[in-house]
Each structure stands twice: as C-alpha cells, then as structure tokens.
MOPAC internal coordinates of N, CA, C and O (Angstrom, degrees):
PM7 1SCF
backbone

  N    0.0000 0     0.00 0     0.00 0    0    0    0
  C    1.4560 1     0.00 0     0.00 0    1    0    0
  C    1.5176 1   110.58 1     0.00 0    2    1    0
  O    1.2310 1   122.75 1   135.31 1    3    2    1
  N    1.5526 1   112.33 1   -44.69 1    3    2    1
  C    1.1695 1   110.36 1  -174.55 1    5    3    2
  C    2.2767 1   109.14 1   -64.70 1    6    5    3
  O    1.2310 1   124.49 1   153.29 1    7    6    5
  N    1.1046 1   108.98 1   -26.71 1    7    6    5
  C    1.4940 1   105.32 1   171.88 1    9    7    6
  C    1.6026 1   107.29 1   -61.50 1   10    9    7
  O    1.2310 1   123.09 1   115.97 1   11   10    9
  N    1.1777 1   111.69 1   -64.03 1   11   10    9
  C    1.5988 1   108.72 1   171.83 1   13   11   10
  C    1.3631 1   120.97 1   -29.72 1   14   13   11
  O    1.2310 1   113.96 1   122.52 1   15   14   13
  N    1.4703 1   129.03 1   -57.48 1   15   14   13
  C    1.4474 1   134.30 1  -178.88 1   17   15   14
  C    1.3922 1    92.95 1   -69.70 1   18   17   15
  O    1.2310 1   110.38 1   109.46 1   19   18   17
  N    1.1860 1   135.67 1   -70.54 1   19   18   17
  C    1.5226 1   115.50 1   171.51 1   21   19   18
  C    1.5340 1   129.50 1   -20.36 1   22   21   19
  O    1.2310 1   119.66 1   121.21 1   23   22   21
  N    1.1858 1   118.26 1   -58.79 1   23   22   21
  C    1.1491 1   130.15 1   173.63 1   25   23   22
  C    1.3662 1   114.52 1   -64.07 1   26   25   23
  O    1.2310 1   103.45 1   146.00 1   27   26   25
  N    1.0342 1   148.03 1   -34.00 1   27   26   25
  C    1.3535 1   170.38 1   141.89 1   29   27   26
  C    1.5408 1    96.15 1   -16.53 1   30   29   27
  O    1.2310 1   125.13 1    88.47 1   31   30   29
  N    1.6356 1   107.75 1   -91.53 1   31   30   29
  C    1.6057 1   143.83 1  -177.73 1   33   31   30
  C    1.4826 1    84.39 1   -32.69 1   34   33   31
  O    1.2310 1   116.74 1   114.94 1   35   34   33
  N    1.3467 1   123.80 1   -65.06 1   35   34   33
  C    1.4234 1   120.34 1  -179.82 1   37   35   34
  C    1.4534 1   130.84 1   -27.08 1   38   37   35
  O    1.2310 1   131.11 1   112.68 1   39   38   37
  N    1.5574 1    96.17 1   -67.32 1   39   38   37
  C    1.7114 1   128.46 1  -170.74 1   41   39   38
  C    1.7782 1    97.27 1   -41.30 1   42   41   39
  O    1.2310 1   137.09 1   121.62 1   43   42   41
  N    1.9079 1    84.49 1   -58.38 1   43   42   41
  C    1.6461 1   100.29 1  -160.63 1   45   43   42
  C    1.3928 1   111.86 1   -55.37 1   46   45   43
  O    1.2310 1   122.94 1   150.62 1   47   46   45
  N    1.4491 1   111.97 1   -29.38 1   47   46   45
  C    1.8499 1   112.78 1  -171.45 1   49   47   46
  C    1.1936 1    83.23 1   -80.90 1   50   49   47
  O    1.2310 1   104.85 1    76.97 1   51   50   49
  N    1.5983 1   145.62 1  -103.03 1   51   50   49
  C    1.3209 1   146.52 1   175.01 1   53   51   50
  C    1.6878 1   100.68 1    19.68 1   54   53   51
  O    1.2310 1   123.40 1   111.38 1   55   54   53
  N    1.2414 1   111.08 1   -68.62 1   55   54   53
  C    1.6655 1   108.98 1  -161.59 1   57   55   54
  C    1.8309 1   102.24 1   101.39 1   58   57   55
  O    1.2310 1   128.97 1  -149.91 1   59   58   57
  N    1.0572 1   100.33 1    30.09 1   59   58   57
  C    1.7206 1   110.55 1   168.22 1   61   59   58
  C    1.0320 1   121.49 1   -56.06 1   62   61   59
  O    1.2310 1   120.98 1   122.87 1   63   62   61
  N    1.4590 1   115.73 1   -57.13 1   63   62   61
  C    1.6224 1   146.94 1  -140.05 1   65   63   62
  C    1.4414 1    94.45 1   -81.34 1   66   65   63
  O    1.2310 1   124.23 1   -35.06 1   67   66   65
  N    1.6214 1   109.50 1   144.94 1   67   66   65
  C    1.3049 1   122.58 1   154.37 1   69   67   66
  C    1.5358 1   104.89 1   -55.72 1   70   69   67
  O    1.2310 1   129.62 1   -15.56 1   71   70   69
  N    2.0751 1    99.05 1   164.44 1   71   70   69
  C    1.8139 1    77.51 1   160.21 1   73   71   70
  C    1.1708 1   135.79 1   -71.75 1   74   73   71
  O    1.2310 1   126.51 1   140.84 1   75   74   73
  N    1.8501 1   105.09 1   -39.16 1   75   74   73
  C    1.4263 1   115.00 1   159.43 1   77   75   74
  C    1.6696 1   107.52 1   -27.31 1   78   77   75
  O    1.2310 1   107.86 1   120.42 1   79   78   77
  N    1.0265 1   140.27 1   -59.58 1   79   78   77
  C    1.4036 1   135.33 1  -133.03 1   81   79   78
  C    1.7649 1    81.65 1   -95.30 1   82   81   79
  O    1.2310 1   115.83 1   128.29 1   83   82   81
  N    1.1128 1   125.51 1   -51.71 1   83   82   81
  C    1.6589 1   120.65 1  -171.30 1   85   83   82
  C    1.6020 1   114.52 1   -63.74 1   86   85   83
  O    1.2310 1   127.73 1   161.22 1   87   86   85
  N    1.4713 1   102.72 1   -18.78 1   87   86   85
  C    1.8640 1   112.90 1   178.26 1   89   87   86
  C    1.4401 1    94.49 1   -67.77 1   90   89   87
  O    1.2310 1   121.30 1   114.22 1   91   90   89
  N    1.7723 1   115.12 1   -65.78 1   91   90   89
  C    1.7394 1   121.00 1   176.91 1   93   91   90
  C    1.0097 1   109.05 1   -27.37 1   94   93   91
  O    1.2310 1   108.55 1   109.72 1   95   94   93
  N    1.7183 1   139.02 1   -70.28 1   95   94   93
  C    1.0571 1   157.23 1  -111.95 1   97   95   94
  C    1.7741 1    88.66 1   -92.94 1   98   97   95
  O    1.2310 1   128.33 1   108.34 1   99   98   97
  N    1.4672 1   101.56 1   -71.66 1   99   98   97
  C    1.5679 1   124.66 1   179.99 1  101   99   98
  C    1.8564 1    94.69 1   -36.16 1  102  101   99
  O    1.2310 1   118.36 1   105.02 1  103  102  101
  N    0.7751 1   120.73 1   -74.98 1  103  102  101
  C    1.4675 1   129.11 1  -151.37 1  105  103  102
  C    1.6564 1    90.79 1   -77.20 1  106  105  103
  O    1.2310 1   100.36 1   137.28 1  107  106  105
  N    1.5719 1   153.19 1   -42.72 1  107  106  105
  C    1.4134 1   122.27 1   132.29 1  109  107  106
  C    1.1289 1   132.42 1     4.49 1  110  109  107
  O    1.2310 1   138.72 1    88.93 1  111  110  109
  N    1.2736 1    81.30 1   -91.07 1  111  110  109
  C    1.7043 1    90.47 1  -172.05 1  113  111  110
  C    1.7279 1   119.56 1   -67.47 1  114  113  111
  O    1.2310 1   122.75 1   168.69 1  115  114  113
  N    1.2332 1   112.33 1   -11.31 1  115  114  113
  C    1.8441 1   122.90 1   154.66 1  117  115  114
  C    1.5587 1   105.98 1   -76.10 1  118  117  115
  O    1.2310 1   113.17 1  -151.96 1  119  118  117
  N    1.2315 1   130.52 1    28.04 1  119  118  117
  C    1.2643 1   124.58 1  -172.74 1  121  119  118
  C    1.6130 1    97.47 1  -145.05 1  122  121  119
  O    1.2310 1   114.19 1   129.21 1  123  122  121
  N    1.1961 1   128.60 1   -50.79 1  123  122  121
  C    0.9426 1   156.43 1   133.81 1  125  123  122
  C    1.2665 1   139.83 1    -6.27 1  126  125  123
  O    1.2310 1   110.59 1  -158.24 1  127  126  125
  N    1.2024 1   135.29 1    21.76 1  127  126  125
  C    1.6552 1   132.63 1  -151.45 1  129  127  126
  C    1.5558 1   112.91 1   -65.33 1  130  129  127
  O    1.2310 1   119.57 1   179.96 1  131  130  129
  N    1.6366 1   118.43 1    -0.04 1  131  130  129
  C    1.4902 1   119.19 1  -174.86 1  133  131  130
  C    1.7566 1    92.27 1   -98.94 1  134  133  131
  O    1.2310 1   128.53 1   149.07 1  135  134  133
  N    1.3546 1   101.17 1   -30.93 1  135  134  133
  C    1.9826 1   109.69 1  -166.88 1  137  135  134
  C    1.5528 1    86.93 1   -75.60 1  138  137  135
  O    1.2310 1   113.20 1   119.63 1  139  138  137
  N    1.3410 1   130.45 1   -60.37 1  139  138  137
  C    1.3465 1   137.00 1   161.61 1  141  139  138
  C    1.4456 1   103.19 1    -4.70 1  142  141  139
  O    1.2310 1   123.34 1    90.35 1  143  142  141
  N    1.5135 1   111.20 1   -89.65 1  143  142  141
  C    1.4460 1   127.50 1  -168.82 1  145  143  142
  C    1.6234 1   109.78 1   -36.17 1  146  145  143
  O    1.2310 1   131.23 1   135.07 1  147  146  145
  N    1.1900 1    95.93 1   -44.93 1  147  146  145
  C    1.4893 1    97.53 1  -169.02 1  149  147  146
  C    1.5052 1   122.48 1   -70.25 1  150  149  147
  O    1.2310 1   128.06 1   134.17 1  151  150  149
  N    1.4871 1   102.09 1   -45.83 1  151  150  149
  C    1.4910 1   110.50 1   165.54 1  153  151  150
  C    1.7831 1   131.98 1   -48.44 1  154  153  151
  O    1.2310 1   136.46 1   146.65 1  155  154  153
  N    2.2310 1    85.73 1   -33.35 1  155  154  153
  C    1.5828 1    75.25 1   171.37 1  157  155  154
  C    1.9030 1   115.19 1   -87.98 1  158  157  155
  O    1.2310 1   123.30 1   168.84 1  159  158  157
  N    1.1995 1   111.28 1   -11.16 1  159  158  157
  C    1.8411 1   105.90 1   170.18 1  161  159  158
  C    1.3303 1   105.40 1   -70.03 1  162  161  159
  O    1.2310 1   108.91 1   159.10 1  163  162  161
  N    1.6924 1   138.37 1   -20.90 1  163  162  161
  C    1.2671 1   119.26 1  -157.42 1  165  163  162
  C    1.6504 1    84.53 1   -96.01 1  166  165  163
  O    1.2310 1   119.26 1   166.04 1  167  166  165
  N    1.3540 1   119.02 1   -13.96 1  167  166  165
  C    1.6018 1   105.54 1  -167.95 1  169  167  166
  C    1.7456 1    94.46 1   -85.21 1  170  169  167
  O    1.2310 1   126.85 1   152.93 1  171  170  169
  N    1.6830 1   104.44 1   -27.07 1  171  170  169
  C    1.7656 1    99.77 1  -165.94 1  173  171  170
  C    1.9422 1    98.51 1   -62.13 1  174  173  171
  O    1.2310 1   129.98 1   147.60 1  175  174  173
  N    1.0503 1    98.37 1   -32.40 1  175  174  173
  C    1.4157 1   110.30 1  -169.85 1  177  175  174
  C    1.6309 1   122.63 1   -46.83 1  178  177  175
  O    1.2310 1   133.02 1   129.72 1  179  178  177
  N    1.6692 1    92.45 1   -50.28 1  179  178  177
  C    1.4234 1   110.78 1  -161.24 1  181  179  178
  C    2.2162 1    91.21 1   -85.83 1  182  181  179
  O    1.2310 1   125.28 1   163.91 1  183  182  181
  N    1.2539 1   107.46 1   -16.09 1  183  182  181
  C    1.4990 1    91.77 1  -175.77 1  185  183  182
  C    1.5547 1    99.16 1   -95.52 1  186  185  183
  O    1.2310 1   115.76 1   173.60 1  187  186  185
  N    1.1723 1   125.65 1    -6.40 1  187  186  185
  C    1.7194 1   119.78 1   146.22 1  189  187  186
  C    1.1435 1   115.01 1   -51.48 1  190  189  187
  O    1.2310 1   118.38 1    88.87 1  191  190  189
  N    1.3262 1   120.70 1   -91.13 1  191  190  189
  C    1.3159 1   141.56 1  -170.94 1  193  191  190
  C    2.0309 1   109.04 1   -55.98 1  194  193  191
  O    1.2310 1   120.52 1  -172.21 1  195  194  193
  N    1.1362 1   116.62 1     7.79 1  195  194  193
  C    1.3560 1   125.16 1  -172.22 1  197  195  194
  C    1.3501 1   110.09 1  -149.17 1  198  197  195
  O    1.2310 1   100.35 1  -167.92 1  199  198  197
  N    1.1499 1   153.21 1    12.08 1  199  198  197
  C    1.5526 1   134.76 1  -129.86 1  201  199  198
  C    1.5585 1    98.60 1   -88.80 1  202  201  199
  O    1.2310 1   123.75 1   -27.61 1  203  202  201
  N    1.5306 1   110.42 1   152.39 1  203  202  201
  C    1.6359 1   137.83 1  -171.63 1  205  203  202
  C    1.5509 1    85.38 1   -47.80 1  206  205  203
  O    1.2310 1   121.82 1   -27.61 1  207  206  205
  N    1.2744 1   114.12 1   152.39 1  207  206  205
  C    1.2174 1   128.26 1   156.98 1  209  207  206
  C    1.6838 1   111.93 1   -73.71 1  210  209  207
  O    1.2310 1   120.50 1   -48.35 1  211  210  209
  N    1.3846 1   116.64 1   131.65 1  211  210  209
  C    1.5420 1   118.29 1  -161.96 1  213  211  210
  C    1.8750 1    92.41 1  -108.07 1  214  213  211
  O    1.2310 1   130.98 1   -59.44 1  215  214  213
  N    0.9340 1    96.41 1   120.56 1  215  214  213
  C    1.6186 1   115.42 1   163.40 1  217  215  214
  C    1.4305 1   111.68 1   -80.83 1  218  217  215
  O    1.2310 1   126.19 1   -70.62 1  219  218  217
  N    1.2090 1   105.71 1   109.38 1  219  218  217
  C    1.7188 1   122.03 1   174.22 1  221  219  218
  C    1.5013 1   115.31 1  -102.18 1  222  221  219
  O    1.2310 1   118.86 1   -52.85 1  223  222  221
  N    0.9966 1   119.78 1   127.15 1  223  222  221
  C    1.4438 1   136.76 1   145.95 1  225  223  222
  C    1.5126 1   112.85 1     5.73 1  226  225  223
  O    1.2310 1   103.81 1   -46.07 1  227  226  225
  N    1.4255 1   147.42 1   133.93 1  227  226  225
  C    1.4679 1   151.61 1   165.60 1  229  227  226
  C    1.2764 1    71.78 1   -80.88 1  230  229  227
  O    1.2310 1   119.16 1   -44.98 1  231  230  229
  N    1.2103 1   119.21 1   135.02 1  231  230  229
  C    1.5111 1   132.22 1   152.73 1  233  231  230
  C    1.6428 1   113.75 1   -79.44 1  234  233  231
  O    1.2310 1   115.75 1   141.08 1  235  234  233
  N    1.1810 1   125.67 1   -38.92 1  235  234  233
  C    1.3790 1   148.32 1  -151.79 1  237  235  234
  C    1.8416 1    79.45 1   -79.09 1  238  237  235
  O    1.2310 1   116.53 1   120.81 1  239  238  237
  N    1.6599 1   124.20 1   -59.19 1  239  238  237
  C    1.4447 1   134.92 1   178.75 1  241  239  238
  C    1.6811 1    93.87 1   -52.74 1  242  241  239
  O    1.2310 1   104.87 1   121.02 1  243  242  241
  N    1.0925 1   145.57 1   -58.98 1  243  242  241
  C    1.3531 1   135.71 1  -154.12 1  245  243  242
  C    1.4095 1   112.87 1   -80.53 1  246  245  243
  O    1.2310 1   122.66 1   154.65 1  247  246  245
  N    1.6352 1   112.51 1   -25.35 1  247  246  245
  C    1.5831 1   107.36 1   170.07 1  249  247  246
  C    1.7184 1   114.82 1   -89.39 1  250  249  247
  O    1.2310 1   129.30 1   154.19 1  251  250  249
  N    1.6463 1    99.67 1   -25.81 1  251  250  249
  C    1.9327 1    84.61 1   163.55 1  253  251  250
  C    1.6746 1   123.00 1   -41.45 1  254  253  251
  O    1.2310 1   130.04 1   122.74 1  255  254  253
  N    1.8617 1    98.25 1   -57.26 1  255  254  253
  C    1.2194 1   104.33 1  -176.58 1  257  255  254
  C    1.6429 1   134.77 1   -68.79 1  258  257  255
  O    1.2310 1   129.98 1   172.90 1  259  258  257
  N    1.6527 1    98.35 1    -7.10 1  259  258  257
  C    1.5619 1   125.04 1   172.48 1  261  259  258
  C    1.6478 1    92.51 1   -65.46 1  262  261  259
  O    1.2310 1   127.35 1   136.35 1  263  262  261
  N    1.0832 1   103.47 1   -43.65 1  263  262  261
  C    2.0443 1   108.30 1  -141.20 1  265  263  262
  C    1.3531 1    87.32 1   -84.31 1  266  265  263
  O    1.2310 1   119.97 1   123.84 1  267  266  265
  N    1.5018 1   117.67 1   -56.16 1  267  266  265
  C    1.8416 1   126.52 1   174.94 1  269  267  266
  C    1.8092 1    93.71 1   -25.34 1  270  269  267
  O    1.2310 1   127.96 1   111.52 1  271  270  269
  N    1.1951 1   102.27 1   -68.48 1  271  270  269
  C    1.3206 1   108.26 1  -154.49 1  273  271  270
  C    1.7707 1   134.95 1   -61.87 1  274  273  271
  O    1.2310 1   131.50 1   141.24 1  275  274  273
  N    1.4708 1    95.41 1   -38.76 1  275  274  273
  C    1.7285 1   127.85 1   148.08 1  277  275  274
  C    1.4942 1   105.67 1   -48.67 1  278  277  275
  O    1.2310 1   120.03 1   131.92 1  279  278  277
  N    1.6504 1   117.55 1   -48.08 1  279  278  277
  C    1.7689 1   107.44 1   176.83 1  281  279  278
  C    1.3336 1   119.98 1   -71.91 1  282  281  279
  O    1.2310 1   127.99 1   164.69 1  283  282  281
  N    1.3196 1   102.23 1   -15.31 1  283  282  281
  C    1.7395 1    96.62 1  -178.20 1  285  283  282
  C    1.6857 1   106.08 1   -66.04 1  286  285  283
  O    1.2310 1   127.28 1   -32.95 1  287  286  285
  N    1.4959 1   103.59 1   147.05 1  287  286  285
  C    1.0736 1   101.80 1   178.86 1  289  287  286
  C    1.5096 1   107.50 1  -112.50 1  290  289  287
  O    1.2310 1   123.39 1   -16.57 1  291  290  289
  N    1.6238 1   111.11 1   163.43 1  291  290  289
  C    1.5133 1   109.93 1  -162.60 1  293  291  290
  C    1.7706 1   106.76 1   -70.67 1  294  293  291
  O    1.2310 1   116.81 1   161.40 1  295  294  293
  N    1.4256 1   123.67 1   -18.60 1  295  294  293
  C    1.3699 1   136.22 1  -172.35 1  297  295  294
  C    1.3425 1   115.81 1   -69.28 1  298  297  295
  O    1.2310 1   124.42 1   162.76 1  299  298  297
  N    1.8854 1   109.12 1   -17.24 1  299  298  297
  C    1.7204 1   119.06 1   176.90 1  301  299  298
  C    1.7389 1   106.29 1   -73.68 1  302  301  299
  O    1.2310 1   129.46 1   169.02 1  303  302  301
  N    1.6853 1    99.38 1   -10.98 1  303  302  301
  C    1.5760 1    91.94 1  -150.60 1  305  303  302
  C    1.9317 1    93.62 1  -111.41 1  306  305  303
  O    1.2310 1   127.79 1   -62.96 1  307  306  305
  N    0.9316 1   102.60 1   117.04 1  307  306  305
  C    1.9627 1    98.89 1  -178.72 1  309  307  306
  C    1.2831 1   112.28 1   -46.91 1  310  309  307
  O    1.2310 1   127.36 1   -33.49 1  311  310  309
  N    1.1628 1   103.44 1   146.51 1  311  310  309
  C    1.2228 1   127.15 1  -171.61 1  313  311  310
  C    1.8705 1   111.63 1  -110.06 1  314  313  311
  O    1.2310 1   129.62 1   -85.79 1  315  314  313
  N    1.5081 1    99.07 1    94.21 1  315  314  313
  C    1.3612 1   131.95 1   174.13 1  317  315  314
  C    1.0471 1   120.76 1   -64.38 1  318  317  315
  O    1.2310 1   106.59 1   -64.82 1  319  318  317
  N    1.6425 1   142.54 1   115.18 1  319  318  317
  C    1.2292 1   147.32 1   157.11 1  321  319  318
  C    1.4728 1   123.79 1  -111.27 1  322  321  319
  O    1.2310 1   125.45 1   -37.59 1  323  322  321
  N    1.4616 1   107.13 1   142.41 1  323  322  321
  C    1.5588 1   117.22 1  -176.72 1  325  323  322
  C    1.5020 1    97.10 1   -16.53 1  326  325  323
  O    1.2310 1   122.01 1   123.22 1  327  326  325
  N    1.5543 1   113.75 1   -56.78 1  327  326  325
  C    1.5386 1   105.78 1  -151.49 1  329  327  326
  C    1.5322 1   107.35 1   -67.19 1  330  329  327
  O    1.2310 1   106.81 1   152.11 1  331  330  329
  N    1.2804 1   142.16 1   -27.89 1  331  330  329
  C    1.2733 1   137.74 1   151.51 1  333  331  330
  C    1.3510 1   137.74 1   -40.65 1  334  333  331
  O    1.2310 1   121.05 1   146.25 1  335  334  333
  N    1.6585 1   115.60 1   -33.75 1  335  334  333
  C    1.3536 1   121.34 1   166.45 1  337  335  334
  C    1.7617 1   115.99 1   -89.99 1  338  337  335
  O    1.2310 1   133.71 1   -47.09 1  339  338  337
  N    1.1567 1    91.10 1   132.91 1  339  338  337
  C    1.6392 1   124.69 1  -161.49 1  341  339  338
  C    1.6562 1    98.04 1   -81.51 1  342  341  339
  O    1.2310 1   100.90 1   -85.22 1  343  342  341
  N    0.9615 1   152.32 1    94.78 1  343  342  341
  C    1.1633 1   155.40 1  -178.96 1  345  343  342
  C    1.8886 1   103.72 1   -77.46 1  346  345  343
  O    1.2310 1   120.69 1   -45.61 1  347  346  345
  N    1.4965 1   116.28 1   134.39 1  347  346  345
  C    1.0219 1   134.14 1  -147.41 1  349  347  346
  C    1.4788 1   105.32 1  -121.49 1  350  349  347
  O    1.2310 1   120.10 1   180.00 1  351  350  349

C-alpha cells in the first residue's frame, strides 16, 4: 500500500493525475494525517533538490533610485508650516 501512495504523491507533484484522480488523492490524504505527513516530506524534498528560481533585485536599479533620491533637493518639496495644517 505504502508503494501505491508513493506513487500517487508522485503522479500528483508531477501533474500526472486526472482531476478526478487529484480530487481522490487530495481528500486521502485530508483524511489521512500519516499520507499527509508524507506528502509534505516528498514536497520538502523536491524544493531541495529543485528550488523556485529566486528573483533578486537589479542592484544597479536600486542605487539609480538611491542616487535620484539623495539629488532631490529639499526646495522641490513645499515647505509646510503649523499655520497651514488645519487641526481636526
């Protein structure tokens, strides 16, 4: 039995499975808290041995907008006094 749920756990990560067969599977293993367990080590597994491609930052983009921002000067930005804010 335990090869079957293996094979199963397999199919389902793959994207094998009918939907019918991934609805079964799903609602198993929601029944299941040992089939559960297992499904989540075979998923911890595969994001080791596979991991998402990580989107990093243009660094080169984050110091333009550093440097943009350092050039602004404080004289672009109005100059607010008590007597302008409206107290509520």
């Amino acid at each position: 039995m335990s090869d079957k749920i293996n094979a199963q756990i397999s199919a389902f990560m793959d994207d094998e499975l009918t939907h019918e067969e991934s609805l079964g599977f799903l609602e198993m293993i929601s029944r299941e808290k040992h089939h559960e367990d297992t499904f989540h080590r075979y998923v911890s597994i595969r994001e080791v041995i596979n991991p998402k491609t990580v989107i990093q930052a243009d660094t080169d983009f984050v110091a333009r907008v550093s440097n943009v921002v350092q050039d602004e000067s404080e004289t672009s930005f109005p100059d607010f006094s008590e007597a302008d804010v409206t107290a509520i």
